[in-house]
C-alpha positions as CSV (number, residue, x, y, z in Angstrom):
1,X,115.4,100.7,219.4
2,X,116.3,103.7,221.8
3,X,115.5,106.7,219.5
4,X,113.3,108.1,216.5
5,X,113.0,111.1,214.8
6,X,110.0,111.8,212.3
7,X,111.6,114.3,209.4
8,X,109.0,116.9,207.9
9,X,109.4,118.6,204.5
10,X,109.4,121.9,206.0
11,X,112.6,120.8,207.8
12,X,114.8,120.8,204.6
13,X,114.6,122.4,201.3
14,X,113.4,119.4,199.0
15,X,112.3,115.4,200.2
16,X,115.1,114.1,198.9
17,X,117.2,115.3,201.8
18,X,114.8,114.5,204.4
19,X,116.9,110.9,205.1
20,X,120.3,112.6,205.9
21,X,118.6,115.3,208.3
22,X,117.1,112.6,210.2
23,X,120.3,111.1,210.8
24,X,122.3,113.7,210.9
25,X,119.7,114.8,214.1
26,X,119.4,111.5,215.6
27,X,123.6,111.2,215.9
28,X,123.4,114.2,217.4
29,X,120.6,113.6,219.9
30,X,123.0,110.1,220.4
31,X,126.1,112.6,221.0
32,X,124.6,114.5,223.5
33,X,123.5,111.4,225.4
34,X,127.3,110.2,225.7
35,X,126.3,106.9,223.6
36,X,129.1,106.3,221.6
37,X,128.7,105.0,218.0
38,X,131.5,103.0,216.2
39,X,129.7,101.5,212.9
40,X,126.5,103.1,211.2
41,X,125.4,100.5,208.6
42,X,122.7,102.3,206.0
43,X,121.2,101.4,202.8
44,X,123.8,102.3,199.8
45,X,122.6,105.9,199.7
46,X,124.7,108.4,198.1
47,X,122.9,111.4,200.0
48,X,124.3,109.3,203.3
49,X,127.8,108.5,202.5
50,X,127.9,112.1,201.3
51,X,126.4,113.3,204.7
52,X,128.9,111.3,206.6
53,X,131.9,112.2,204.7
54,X,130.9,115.3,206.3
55,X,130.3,114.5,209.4
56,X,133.7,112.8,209.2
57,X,135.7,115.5,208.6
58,X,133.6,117.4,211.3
59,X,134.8,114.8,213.8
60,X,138.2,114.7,212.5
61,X,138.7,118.3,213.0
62,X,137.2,118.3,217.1
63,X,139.4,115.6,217.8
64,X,136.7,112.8,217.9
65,X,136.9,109.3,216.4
66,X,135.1,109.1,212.9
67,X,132.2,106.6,212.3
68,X,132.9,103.8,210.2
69,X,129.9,104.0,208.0
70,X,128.8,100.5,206.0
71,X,125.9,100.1,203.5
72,X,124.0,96.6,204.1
73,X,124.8,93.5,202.7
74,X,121.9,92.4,201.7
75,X,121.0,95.4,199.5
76,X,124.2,94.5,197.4
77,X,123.1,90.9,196.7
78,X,119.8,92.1,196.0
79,X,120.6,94.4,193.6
80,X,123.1,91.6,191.7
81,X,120.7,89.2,191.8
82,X,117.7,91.8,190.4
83,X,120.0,92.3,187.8
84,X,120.9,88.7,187.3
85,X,117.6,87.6,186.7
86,X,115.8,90.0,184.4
87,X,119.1,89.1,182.3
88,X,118.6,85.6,182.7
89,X,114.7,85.9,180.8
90,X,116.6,86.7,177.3
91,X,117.5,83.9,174.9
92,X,120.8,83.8,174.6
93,X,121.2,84.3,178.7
94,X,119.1,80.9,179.6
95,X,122.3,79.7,180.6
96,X,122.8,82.5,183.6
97,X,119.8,81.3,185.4
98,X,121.4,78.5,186.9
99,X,124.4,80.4,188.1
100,X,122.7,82.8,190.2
101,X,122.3,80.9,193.5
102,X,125.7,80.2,193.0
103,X,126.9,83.8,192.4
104,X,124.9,84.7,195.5
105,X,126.3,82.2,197.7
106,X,129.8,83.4,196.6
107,X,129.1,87.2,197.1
108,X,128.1,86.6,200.8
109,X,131.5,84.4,201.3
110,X,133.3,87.4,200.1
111,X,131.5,89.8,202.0
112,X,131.7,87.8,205.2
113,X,135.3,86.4,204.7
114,X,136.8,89.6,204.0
115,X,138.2,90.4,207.3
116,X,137.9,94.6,206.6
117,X,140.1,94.2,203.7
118,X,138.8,96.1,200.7
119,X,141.0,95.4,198.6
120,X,140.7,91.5,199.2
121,X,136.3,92.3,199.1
122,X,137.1,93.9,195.5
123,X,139.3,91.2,194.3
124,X,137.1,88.4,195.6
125,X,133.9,89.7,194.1
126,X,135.6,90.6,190.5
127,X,136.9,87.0,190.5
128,X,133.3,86.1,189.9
129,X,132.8,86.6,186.0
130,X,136.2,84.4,185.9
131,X,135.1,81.8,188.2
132,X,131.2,80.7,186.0
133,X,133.8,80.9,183.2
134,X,135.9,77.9,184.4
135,X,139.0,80.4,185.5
136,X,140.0,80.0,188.8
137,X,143.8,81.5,189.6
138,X,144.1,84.6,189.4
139,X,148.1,85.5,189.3
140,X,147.7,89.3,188.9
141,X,145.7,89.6,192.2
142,X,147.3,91.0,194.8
143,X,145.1,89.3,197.5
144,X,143.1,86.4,196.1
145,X,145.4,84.3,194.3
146,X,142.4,81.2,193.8
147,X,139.5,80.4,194.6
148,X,139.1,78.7,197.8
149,X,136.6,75.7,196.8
150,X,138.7,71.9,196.2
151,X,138.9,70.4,192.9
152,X,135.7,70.8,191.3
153,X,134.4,67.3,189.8
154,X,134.8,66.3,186.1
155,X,131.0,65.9,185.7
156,X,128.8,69.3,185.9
157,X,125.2,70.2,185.5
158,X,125.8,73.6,184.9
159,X,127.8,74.7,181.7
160,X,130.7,77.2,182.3
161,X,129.8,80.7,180.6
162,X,131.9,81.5,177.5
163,X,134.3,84.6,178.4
164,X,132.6,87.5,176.0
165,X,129.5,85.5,175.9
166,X,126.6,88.1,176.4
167,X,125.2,85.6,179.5
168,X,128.8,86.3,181.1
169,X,128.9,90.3,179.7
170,X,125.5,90.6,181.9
171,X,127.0,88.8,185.2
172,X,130.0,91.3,184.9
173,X,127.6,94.0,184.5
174,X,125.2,93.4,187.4
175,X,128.8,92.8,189.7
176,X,130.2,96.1,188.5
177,X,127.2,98.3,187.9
178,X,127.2,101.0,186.6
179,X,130.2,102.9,185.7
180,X,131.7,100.5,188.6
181,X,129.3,102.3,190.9
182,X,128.7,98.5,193.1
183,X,132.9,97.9,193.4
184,X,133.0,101.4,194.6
185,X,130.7,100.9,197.4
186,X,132.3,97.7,198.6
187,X,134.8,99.9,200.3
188,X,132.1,100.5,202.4
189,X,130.7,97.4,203.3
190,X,133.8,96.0,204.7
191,X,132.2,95.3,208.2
192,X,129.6,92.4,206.5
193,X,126.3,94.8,208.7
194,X,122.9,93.7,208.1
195,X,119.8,96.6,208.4
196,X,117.9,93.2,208.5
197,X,116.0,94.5,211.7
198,X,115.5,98.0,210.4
199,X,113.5,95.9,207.6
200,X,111.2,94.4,210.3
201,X,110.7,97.5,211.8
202,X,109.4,99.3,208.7
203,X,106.9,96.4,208.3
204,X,105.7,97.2,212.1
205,X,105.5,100.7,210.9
206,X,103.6,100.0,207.7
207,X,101.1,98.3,210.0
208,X,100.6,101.5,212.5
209,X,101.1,104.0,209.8
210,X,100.0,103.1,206.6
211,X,101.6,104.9,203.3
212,X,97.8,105.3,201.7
213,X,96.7,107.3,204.5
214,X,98.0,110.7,205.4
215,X,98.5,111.2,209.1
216,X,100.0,115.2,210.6
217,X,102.9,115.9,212.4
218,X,101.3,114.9,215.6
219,X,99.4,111.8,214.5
220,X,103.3,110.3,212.6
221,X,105.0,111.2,215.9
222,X,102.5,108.9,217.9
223,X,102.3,106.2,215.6
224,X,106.0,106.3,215.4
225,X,106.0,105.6,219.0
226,X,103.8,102.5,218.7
227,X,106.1,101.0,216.3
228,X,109.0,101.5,218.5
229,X,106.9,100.2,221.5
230,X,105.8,97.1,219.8
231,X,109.3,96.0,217.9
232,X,110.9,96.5,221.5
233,X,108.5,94.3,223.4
234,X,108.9,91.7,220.7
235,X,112.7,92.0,219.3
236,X,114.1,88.9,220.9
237,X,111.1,86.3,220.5
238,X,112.4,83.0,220.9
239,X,112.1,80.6,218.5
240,X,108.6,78.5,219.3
241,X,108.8,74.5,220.2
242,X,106.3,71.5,220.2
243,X,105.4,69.2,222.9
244,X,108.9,67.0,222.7
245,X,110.6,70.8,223.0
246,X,111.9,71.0,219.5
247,X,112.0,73.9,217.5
248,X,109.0,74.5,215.0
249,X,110.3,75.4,211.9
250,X,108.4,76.4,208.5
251,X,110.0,76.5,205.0
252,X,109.5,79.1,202.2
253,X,109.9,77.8,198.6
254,X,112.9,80.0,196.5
255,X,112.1,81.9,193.7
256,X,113.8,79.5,190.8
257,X,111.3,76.9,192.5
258,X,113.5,74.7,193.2
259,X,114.6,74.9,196.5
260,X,113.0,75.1,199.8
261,X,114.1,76.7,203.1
262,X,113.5,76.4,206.3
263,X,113.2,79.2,209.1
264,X,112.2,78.5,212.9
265,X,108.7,79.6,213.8
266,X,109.0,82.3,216.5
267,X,106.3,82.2,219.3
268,X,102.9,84.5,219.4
269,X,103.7,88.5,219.5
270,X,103.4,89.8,223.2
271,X,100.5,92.5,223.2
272,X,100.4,93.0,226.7
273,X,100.9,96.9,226.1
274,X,98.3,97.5,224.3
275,X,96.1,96.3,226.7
276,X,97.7,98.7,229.7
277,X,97.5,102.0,227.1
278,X,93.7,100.5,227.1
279,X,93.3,99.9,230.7
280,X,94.9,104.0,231.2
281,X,92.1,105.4,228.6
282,X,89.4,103.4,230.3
283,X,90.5,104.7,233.9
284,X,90.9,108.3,232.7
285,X,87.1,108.2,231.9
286,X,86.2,106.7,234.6
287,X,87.9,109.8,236.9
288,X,87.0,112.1,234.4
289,X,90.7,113.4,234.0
290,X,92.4,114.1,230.9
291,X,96.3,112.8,230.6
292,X,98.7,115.8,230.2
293,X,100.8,114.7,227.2
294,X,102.8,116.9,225.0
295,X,104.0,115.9,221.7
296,X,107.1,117.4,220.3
297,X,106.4,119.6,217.1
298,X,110.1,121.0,216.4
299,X,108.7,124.4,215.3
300,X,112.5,125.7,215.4
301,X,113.2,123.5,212.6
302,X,110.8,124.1,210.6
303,X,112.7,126.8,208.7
304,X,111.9,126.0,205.0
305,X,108.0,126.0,205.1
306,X,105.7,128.4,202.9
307,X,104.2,131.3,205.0
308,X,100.6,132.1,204.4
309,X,99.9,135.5,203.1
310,X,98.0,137.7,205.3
311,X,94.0,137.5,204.4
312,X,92.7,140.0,202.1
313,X,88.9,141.2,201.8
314,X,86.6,139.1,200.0
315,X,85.1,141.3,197.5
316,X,88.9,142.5,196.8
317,X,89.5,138.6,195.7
318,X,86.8,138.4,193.8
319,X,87.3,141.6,192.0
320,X,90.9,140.9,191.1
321,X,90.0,136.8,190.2
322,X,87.5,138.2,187.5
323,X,89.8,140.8,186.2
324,X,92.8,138.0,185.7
325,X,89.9,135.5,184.5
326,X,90.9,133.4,181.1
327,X,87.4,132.7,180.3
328,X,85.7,136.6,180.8
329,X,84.3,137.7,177.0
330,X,86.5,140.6,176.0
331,X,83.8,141.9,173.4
332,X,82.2,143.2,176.3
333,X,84.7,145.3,177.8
């Protein structure tokens, strides 16, 4: 990780835009430093690919190369999958629950097989619904013709989905999304990027800066930094091995229960820097100086926040909070 930037609300006019200020700031900040960026890969956030369409045409017009911008694979499946099984607890979609490993495993060959075509991505992953339903040439494609698998054997354990069944109405539905919102966004996910380590970075940062306690400016900023210092001193942890020298592995159990996998045990978390920040604190007291260490604040930005009002005298508040009072007895005045 080479750069942060902590967002505040004041920064922007509402939270929700918060996200693309960040990044809008950080490829700037990026920019100046000469460090070229070809591919930013996101979360499948409309405020972002909004925000670099922008940018885009920003780029466009100076002359610059325009970032190819990619939402994360891994969302996608997620998302079908989600989908896949909540519709897989009704009656009449039993039948779908043993398709969704399967639908899975195909949506990542597309995804990864793809070669930046979109068009082929869009073809491969609509093919889906027709392939559970025993259909597998597709003559009006323009890309994918068939499916790529051999002949499939004459005895099955899972039964093909009836075309217009509401179990093969559902799959179609989770592949599309809404009003064809997921097909749209395979045009950007082209690349096959993962945000994988972005997800083990925020549970390093859930760790320093917890989301039930409230830290300031200051305090986020610092924590921030402790994430950053701790994913980079433990980002490329080998995998650990026993006394022969293999590889350790563990295996996780999926969540139809019915099969396990298994991951490589990475070696003990290197802590050593916690232990120097330590050792600096313990030999400032001992000289009896204090470190000189500024913290950013980025007042300039810091454009949208409410301005106190100047402080009035006390009897004048008190006055004018009993006249306005809801609960003073009118009788009496």
């Amino acid at each position: 990780m080479i750069d942060f930037f902590v967002a505040e609300k004041s920064m922007v006019e509402y939270s929700s835009k918060m996200e693309p200020f960040a990044t809008k700031k950080l490829l700037g900040d990026l920019h100046k430093k000469k460090i070229n960026v070809r591919v930013l890969t996101t979360d499948r956030s409309g405020a972002i690919k909004n925000l670099m369409r922008d940018v885009n045409k920003e780029r466009i017009a100076r002359g610059d190369t325009p970032f190819v911008h990619n939402f994360d694979s891994w969302h996608f499946v997620k998302c079908v999958a989600k989908d896949l099984w909540k519709a897989a607890k009704l009656r009449k979609c039993i039948a779908l629950g043993a398709w969704i490993r399967s639908v899975k495993n195909q949506i990542w060959y597309a995804l990864a097989s793809c070669n930046g075509n979109a068009e082929l991505l869009i073809e491969m992953i609509l093919a889906i619904p027709q392939h559970v339903a025993g259909i597998h040439t597709f003559p009006d494609n323009k890309h994918f013709k068939a499916c790529h698998h051999g002949p499939l054997g004459s005895v099955r354990v899972k039964p093909w989905l009836k075309v217009g069944s509401l179990a093969w109405k559902k799959l179609n539905q989770a592949v599309r999304g809404f009003n064809d919102s997921r097909i749209k966004d395979l045009y950007n996910m082209t690349e096959f990027q993962h945000t994988c380590k972005n997800e083990q970075l925020n549970n390093i940062h859930n760790v320093y800066m917890p989301k039930h306690t409230f830290f300031g400016p200051p305090q986020a900023r610092v924590r921030s930094a402790l994430t950053v210092i701790d994913h980079n001193c433990n980002v490329n942890r080998p995998a650990k091995r026993d006394q022969d020298g293999d590889i350790v592995y563990d295996y996780a159990l999926s969540r139809d229960g019915q099969t396990y996998t298994a991951r490589p045990v990475k070696v003990e978390k290197n802590t050593e820097w916690r232990t120097h920040i330590m050792e600096e604190v313990v030999e400032a007291v001992r000289t009896g100086t204090v470190p000189s260490v500024q913290v950013p604040t980025y007042d300039h930005l810091k454009v949208f926040g409410k301005r106190r009002a100047a402080k009035p005298d006390k009897a004048a508040v008190v006055a004018a909070t009993k006249a306005r009072s809801r609960f003073r007895d009118h009788s009496k005045q």
